[in-house]
C-alpha positions in Angstrom: 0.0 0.0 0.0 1.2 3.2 -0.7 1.2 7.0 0.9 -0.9 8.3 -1.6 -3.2 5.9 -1.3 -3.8 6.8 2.0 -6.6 10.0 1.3 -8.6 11.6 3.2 -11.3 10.1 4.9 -15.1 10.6 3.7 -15.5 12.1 7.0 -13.3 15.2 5.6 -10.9 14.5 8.7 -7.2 14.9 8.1 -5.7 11.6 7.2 -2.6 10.8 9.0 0.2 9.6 6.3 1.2 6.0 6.6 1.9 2.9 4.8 2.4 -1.1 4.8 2.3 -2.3 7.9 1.5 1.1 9.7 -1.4 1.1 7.5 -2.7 -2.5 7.6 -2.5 -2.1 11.5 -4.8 0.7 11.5 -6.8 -0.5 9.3 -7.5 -4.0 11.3 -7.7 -1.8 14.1 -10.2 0.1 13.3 -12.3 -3.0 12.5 -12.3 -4.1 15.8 -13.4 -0.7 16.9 -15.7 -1.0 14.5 -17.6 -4.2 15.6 -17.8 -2.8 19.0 -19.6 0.2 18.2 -21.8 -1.0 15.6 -21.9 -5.0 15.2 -20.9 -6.9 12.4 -24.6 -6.1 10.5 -23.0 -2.1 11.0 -19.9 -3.0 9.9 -18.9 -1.2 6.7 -16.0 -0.3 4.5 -16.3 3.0 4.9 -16.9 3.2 8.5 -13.6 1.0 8.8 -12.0 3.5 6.4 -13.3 6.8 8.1 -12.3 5.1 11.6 -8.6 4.3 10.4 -8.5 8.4 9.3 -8.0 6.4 5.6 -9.5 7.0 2.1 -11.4 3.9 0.6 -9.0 3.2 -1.8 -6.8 1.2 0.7 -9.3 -0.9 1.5 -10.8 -1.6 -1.7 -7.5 -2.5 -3.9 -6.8 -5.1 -1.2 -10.5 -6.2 0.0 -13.6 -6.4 -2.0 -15.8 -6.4 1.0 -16.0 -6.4 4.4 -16.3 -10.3 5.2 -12.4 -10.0 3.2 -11.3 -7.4 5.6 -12.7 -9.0 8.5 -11.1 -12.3 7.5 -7.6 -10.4 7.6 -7.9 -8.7 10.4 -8.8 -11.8 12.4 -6.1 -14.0 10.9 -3.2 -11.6 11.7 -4.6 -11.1 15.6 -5.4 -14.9 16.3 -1.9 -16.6 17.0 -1.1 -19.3 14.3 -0.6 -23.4 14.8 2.2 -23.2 12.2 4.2 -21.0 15.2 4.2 -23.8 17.4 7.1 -26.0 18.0 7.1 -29.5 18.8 10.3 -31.3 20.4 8.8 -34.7 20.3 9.0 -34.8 24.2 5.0 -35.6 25.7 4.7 -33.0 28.3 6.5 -30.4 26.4 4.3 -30.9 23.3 1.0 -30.6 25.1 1.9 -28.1 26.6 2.9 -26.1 23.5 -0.3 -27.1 22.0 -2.7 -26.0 24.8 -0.8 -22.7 25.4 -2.0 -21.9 21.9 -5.5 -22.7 22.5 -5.4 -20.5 25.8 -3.9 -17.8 23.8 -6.8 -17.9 21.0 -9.0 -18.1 23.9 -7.9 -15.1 25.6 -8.5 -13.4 22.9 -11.7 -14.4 22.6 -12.8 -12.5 25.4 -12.6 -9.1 23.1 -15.7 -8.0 22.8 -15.7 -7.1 19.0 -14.3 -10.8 19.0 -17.9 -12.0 20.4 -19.8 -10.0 18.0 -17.8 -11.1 15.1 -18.2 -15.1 16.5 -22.3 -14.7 17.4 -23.3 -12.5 13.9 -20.8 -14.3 11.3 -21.2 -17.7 10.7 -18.4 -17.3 8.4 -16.2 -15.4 10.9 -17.2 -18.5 13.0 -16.0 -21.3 11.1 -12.8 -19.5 10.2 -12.1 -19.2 13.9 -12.7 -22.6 14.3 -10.5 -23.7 11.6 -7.7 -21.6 12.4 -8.0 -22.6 16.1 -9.7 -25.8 17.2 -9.4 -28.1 14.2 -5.0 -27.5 13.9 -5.2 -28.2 18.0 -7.3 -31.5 17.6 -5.1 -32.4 15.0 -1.8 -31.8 16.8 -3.1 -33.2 19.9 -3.8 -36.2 18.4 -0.8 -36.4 16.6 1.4 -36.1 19.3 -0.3 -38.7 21.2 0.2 -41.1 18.8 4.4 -40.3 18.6 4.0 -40.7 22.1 2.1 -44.3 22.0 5.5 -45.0 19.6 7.8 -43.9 22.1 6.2 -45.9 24.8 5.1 -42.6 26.5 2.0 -43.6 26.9 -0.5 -46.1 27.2 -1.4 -48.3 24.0 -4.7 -47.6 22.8 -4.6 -44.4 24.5 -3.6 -42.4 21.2 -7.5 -41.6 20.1 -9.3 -38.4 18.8 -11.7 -38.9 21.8 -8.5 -38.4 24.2 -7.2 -35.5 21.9 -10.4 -33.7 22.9 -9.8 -33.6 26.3 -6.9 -30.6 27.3 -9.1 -28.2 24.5 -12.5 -29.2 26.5 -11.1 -28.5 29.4 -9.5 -25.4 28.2 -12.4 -24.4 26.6 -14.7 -24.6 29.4 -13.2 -22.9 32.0 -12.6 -20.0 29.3 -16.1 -20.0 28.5 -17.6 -20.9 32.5 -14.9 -18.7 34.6 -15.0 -15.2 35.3 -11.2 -15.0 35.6 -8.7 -14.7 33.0 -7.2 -18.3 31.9 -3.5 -18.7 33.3 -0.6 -20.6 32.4 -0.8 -22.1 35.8 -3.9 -23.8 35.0 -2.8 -25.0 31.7 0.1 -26.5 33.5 -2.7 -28.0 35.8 -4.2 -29.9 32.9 -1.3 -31.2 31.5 0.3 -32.1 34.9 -3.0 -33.3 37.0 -5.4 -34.5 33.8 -3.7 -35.7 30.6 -0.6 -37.2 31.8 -2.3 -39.4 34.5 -4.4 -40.4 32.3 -2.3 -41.0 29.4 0.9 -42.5 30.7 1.4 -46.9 31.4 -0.3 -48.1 34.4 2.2 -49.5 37.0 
């Protein structure tokens, strides 16, 4: 994106002169803004734009509409699977796993992030494919290197079994007034999945 690009806004405010990242990061910004003040149904592009202090062109030569833009703007906040390392080492890998599910949840908790979940189905799914179906999939994943390592239990390497750190995780974030800690993912790993997973005896 370029300066020049950057115009004044249709609210005949001053636009403030940026570009690239500066830009895109006001831009998603303002779309958060956005959702808060007016719900995804009162989301608009020029709303977005006049809220960023942009010109539509910006948005437009990037985003044909404001399901795009929303798309974007929730991608490059959510925290990505591909980040995560794995060591091949069972606690350490669960735990990398379901720190990335706390983060996503934590984030969550942003109000424009509710209204985008409750009044997007589209929004929805993409949250869910970005967030729960790469941690199932790990989950699971690891579990079975771990069955080949001995780690843990044959026959205990199953997608049912997978599901349990995210439900847990996903309850409390969704049933607990407080904030979820890194304490109490440590607490699932340590006090749920690992008793249950590892040999007996």
């Amino acid at each position: 994106m370029s300066a020049r690009a950057d115009a004044p806004p249709p609210s005949g405010g001053t636009a403030t002169r940026r570009r690239g990242r500066a830009l895109e990061q006001a831009i998603y910004q303002a779309v958060f803004d956005e959702l808060r003040r007016v719900g995804y149904a009162g989301l608009t592009m020029d709303g977005v734009a006049a809220a960023a202090r942009t010109g539509k062109a910006p948005l437009y030569r990037r985003w044909p509409d404001k399901d795009a833009l929303l798309r974007d703007a929730l991608m490059d906040r959510l925290p990505a699977a591909d980040d995560i390392e794995l060591v091949g080492e069972l606690r350490a890998d669960l735990l990398a796993v379901l720190r990335f599910l706390s983060a996503a949840c934590a984030l969550t908790k942003d109000p424009a992030l509710q209204v985008a979940k409750s009044e997007s189905q589209e929004t929805h799914a993409m949250m869910r494919e970005r967030v729960s179906v790469p941690t199932r999939r790990m989950l699971l994943e690891i579990l079975r290197d771990a069955e080949a390592r001995g780690e843990i239990r044959q026959g205990a390497a199953t997608p049912l079994l997978a599901h349990v750190g995210p439900a847990v995780v996903t309850y409390r974030n969704l049933t607990a007034p407080m904030e979820l800690t890194d304490e109490f993912v440590v607490e699932v790993v340590d006090d749920v999945l690992l008793p249950m997973l590892r040999p007996q005896g």
